[in-house]
C-alpha positions as CSV (number, residue, x, y, z in Angstrom):
1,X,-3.5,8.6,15.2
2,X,-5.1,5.6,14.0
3,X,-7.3,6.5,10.4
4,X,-10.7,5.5,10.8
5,X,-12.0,3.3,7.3
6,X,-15.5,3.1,6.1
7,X,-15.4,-0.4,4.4
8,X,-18.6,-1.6,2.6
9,X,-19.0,-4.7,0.9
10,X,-21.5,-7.6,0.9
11,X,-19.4,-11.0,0.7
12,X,-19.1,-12.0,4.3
13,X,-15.7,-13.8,3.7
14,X,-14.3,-11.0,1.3
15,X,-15.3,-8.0,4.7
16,X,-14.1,-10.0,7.3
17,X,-10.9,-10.9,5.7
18,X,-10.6,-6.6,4.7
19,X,-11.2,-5.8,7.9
20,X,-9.0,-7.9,9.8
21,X,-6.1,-7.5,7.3
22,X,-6.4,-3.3,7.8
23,X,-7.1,-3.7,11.5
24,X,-3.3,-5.5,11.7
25,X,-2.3,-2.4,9.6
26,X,-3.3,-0.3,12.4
27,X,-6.2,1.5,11.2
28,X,-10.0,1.5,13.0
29,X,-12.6,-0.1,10.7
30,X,-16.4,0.3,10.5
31,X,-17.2,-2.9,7.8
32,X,-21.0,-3.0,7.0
33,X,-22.4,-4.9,4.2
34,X,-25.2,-2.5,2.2
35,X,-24.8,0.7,0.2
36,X,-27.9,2.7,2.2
37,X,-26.7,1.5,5.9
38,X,-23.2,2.4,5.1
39,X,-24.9,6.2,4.0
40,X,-26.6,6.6,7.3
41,X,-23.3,5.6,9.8
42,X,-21.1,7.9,7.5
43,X,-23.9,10.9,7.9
44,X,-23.6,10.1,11.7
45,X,-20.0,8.9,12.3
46,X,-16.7,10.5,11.2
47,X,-14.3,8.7,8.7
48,X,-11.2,8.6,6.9
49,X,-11.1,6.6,4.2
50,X,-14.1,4.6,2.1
51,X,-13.5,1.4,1.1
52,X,-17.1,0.8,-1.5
53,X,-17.8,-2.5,-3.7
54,X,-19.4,-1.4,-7.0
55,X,-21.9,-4.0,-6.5
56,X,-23.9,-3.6,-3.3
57,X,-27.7,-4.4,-2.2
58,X,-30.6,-1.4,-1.6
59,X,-27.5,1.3,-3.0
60,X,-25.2,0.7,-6.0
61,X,-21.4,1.5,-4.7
62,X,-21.5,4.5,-7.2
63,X,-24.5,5.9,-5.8
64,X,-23.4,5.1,-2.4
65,X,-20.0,7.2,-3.6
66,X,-21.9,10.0,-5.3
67,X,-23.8,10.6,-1.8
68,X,-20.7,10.8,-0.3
69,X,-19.0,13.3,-2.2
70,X,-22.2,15.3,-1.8
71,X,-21.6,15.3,2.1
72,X,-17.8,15.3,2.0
73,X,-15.9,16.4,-1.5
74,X,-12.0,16.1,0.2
75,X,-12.6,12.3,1.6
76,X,-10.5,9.2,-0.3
77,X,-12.8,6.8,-2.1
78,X,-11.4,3.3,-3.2
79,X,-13.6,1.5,-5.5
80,X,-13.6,-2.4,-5.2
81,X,-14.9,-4.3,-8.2
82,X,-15.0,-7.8,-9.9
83,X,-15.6,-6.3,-13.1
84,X,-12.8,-4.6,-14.8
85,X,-14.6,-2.7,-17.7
86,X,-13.2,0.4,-18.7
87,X,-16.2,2.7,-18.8
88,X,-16.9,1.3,-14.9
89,X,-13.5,2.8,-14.0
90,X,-13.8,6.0,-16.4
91,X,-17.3,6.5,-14.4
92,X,-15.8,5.2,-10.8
93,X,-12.6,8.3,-11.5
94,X,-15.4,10.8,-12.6
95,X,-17.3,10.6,-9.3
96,X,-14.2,11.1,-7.5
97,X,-12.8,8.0,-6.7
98,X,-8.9,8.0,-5.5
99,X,-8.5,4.4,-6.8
100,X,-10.3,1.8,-8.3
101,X,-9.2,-2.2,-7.6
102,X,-10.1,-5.3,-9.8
103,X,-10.8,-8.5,-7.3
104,X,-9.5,-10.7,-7.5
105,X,-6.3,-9.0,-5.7
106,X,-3.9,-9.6,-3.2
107,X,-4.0,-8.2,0.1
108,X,-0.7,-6.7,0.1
109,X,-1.5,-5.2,-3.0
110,X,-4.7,-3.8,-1.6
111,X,-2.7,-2.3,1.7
112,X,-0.2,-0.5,-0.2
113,X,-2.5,1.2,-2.5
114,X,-4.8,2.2,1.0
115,X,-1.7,3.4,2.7
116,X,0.0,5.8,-0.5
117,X,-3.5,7.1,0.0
118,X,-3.6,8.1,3.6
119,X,-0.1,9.1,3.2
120,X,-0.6,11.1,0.5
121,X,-4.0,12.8,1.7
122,X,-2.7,13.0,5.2
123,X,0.9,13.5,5.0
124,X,1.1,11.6,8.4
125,X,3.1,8.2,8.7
126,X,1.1,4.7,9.1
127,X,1.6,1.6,11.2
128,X,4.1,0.3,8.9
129,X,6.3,3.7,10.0
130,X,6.7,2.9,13.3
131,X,9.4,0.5,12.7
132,X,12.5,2.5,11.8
133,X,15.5,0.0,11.6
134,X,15.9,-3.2,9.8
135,X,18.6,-5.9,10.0
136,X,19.6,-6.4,6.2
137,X,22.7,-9.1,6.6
138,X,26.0,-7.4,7.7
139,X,23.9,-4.0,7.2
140,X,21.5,-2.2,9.1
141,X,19.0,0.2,7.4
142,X,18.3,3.0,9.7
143,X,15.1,5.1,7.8
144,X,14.9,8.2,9.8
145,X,18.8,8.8,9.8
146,X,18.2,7.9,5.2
147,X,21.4,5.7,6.2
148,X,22.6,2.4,5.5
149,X,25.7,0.7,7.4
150,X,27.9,-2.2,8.6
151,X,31.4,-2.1,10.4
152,X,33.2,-0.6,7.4
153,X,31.1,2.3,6.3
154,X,28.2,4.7,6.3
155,X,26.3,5.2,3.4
156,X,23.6,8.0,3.5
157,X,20.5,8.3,1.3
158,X,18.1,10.3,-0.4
159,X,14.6,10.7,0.9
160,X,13.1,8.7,-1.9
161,X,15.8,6.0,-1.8
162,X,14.9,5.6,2.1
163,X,11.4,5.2,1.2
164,X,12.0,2.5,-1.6
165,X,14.2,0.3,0.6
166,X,11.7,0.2,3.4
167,X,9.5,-0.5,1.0
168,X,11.4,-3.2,-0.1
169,X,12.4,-3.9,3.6
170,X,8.4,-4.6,4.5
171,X,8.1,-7.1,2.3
172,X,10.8,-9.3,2.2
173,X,11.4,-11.9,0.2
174,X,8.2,-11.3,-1.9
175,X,7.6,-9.6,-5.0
176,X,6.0,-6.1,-5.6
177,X,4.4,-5.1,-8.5
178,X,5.7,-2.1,-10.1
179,X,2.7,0.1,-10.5
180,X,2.3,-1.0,-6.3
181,X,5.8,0.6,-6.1
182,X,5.2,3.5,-8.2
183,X,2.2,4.2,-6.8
184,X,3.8,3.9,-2.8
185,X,6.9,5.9,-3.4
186,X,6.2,8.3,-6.9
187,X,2.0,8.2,-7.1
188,X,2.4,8.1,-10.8
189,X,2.4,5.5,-13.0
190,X,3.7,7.3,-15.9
191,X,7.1,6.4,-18.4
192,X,9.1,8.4,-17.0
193,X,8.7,7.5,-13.2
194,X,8.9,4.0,-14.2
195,X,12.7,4.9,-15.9
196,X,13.4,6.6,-12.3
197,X,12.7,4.0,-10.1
198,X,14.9,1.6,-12.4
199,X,18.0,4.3,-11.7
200,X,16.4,4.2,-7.9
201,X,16.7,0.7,-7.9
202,X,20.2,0.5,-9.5
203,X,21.7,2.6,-6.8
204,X,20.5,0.4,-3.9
205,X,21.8,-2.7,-5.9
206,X,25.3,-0.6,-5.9
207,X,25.0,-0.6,-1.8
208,X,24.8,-4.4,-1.7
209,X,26.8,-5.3,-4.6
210,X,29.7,-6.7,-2.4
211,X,26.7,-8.7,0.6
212,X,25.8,-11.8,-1.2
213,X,23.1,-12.2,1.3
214,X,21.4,-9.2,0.3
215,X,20.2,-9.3,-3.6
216,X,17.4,-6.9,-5.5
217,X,15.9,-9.6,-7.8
218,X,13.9,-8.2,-10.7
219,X,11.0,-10.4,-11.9
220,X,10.2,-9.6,-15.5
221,X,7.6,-8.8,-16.2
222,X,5.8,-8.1,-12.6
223,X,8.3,-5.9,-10.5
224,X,10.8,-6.6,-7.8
225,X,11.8,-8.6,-4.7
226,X,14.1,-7.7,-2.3
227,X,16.0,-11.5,-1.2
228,X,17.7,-11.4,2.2
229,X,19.3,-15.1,3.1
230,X,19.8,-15.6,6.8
231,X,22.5,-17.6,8.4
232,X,21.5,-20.8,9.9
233,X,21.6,-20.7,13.1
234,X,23.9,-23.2,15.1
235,X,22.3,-26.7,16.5
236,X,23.2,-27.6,20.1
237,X,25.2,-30.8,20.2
């Protein structure tokens, strides 16, 4: 079932370019562009997900928010913001807020953080789920199955190490931040999850230690990237 977004925000360019971006995600989108309009549709329309800029005309984003808990205490709220003070987000968590994202950002940053949300408050699998296998050189990642194999052998995984690799898999060839992946796969951004997904990581490095094509790059400092070089394909003489 597609999830159904409230987004509000007042930059033309910035809504547009959310919507479109979350519509190619799969989910259904209701973009309007001031804090009391977007009150009235969510008191007559049903809704998913809020998507609220801090810094909206005729109702503050944080007003606009504390409404909606009023009306709906279980919904996600995701604060968007230019401003990254730290009593904004103290005061953005205290209403309720599910997460709270500093613009500028990038898109796939802003899609990973709204879909470890819907999977977390819904437990039920996004767009990005509905593919299930991916070509990784001589391997082939199957994620239902949590296996990984070529034409000499089967290796199976664990439920979290499926979830990394498709992770990784979604975005290939470009880096992930590591609170993004913490976030996706643990929802934490804590010490100890951070030392976790570094054994997580090791492991799948293990898989492809001996597929040259097929390499988990760590960029210092940021996060990860998963590298997969294709074979040129042959020119017709």
């Amino acid at each position: 079932m597609s999830r159904r977004i409230l987004l509000v925000e007042d930059d033309e360019n910035m809504r547009f370019m959310l919507q479109d971006n979350l519509e190619m995600a799969g989910y259904s989108v209701c973009a309007i562009e001031d804090g009391q309009t977007a009150l009235s549709t969510f008191m007559k329309e049903s809704f998913d997900l809020c998507v609220v800029d801090v810094m909206l005309p005729k109702k503050d984003g944080f007003t606009l928010a504390t409404d909606i808990r009023r009306l709906n205490v279980q919904i996600p709220i995701v604060f968007l913001t230019a401003k990254n003070l730290k009593e904004d987000r103290i005061h953005g968590f205290k209403i309720g807020a599910d997460d709270y994202i500093t613009k500028p950002f990038s898109l796939e940053e802003f899609l990973l953080r709204i879909e470890a949300i819907v999977k977390r408050v819904y437990n039920t699998p996004t767009k990005a789920d509905e593919q299930f296998s991916y070509s990784l050189a001589t391997f082939t990642f199957h994620f239902n199955q949590q296996q990984i194999s070529n034409d000499h052998a089967v290796v199976e995984l664990t439920r979290k190490e499926a979830k990394l690799l498709r992770l990784f898999c979604m975005h290939q060839n470009k880096v992930i931040e590591r609170d993004i992946i913490q976030k996706a796969i643990w929802e934490d951004e804590g010490y100890f999850v951070g030392r976790s997904m570094d054994v997580f990581i090791s492991r799948l490095r293990k898989i492809f230690k001996d597929e040259p094509a097929v390499n988990i790059q760590t960029i210092h400092g940021v996060g990860y990237k998963l590298e997969v070089i294709t074979a040129p394909q042959p020119t017709e003489k």
